[in-house]
C-alpha positions in Angstrom: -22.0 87.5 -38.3 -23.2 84.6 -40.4 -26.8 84.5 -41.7 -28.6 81.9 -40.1 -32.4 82.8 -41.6 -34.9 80.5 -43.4 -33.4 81.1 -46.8 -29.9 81.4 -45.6 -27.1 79.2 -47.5 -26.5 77.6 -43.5 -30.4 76.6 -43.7 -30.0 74.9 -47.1 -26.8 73.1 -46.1 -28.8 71.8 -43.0 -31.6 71.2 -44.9 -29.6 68.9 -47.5 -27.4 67.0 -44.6 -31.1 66.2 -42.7 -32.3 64.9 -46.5 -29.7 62.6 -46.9 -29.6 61.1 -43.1 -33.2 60.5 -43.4 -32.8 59.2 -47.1 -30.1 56.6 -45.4 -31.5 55.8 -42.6 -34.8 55.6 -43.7 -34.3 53.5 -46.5 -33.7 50.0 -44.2 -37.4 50.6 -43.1 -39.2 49.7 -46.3 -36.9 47.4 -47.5 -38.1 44.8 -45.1 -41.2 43.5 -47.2 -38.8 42.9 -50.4 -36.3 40.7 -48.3 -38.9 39.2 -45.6 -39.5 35.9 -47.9 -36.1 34.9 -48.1 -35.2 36.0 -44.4 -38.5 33.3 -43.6 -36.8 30.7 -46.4 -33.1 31.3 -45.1 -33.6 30.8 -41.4 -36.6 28.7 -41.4 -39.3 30.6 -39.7 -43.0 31.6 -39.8 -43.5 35.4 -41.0 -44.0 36.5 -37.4 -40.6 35.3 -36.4 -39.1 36.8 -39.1 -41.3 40.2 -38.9 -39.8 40.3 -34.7 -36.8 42.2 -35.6 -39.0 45.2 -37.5 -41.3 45.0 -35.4 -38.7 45.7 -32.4 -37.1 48.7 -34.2 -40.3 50.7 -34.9 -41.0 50.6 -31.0 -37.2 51.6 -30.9 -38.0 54.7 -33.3 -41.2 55.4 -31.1 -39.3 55.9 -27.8 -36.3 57.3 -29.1 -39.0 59.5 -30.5 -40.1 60.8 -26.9 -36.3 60.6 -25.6 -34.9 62.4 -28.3 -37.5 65.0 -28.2 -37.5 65.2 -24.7 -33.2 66.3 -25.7 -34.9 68.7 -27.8 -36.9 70.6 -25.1 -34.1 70.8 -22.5 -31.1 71.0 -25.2 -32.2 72.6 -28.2 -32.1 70.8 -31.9 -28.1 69.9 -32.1 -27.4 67.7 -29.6 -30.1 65.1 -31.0 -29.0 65.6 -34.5 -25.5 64.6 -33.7 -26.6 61.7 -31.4 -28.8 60.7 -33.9 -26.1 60.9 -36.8 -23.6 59.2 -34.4 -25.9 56.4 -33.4 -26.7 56.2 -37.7 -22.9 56.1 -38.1 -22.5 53.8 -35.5 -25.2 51.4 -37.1 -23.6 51.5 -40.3 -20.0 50.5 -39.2 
């Protein structure tokens, strides 16, 4: 019977594949101020225009937030790690 406990080798594993998804995923989100100049100069548009689109996905994270936690409650932690990997692979393709 595998040892699933806090310092168990399956807890690091997890911990490391969590670590990188977040380092991935997370890394679009601050990345916005950097490139938000030349989005305004390439298309044209005031800094509110051009802040729309990251402004849309941090609602996104907010009620995905409640969905996906809602997942948790009834499903336990797996299902909304995988949806959440497969919707971070699915972004990335």
């Amino acid at each position: 019977m595998p040892d699933h406990g806090a310092d168990s080798r399956y807890a690091w594993l997890r911990l490391a594949a969590t670590l990188g998804l977040m380092t991935i995923g997370s890394a679009a989100m601050y990345v916005v101020a950097v490139v938000l100049p030349a989005v305004q100069a390439e298309f044209g548009v005031a800094r509110a225009d051009a802040s729309l689109p990251y402004t849309l996905l941090m609602v996104g994270f907010g009620l995905g937030g409640v969905l996906l936690g809602r997942l948790v409650v009834r499903f336990g932690v797996m299902l909304p790690v995988l949806i959440g990997a497969a919707g971070l692979a699915s972004g990335f393709a």
